[in-house]
C-alpha angles and dihedrals in degrees: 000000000000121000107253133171133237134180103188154004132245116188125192107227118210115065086008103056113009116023096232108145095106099050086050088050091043091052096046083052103043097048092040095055088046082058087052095253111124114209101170096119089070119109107233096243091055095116111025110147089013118122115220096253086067096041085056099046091048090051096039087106097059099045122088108263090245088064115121114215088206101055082040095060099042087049091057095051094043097057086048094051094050089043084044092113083075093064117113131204115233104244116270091019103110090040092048103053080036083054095050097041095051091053086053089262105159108226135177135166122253104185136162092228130098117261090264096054096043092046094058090046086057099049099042084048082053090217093101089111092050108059116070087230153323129242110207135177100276094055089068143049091229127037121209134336080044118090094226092095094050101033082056091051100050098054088045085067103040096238133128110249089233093056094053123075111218112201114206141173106197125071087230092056097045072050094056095041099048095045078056087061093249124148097248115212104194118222112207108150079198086061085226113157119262126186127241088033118130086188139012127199132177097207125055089216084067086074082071104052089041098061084050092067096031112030122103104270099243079079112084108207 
């Protein structure tokens, strides 16, 4: 592997740091059937990557037409921020941030998901206080696979996109990293292959191990 160099680290949230996926699918199911639409056909991993305008988009044809998206959408995150206690953090997530910070890695937090809903992740992760800051949905016009998320993220660092390492989850968000110019590290704890990816691990602690490897000298890992 070639030397490179990296000054920071940006981690997707839901499915890489916190598995969340099935509280955002309990609560889409459980608002849409108290607005008398019953989505109980759908599999659990239906939406996972995809930001809620899209959900909302791909479902328009089964809601009421009195149905307000964004009522809809409040409502949703509503109902995840108040469940937010069953949240639970993928294993090695809150050691490894702790890790990187600890060693002067710069970190924040690129996700698909409103402020609220970012936010509690955050909190209930307890490393709120450890990553310089968090772009969520509401902070762009266009959510993952775009590059907008990433691209923001980058200038608000200062940092050039090839020289931070964005770890993701989700096919539309390797998508939205590596069309920023970053250099995109894959988590699949299957191991299974994902495109746009430069890199994949299968363990969070490897992030460590890898900067090791990849990050500028002047950090000591």
């Amino acid at each position: 592997m070639n030397r490179r160099r990296f000054d920071a680290v940006a981690w997707d949230i839901d499915g890489t740091l916190v598995d969340s996926e099935p509280l955002h699918h309990r609560a889409l199911v459980a608002v849409s059937a108290g607005l008398g639409v019953d989505l109980s056909d759908l599999a659990e991993q239906a939406f996972r990557g995809v930001h809620m305008n899209d959900v909302w988009r791909i479902l328009r044809p089964r809601w009421p037409s009195d149905i307000d998206e964004r009522h809809w959408l409040d409502a949703i995150n509503d109902w995840y921020v108040a469940h937010r206690a069953a949240l639970i953090a993928v294993e090695g997530a809150r050691e490894t941030v702790t890790s990187l910070a600890r060693r002067g890695v710069p970190q924040v937090c690129v996700s698909n998901s409103s402020r609220s809903v970012v936010d509690a992740n955050l909190q209930v992760l307890g490393i709120d206080g450890i990553v310089a800051f968090s772009i969520s949905l509401d902070d762009v016009s266009a959510g993952k696979p775009d590059p907008e998320p990433y691209a923001r993220a980058a200038k608000r660092l200062a940092v050039k996109p090839q020289r931070i390492v964005a770890v993701e989850d989700s096919p539309s968000g390797a998508r939205s990293a590596r069309a920023a110019g970053l250099f995109v590290v894959g988590f699949s704890p299957t191991r299974s292959a994902m495109d746009d990816c430069d890199l994949v691990i299968d363990r969070l602690n490897d992030i460590v191990e890898l900067l090791q490897r990849l990050f500028r000298a002047e950090h000591v890992l």
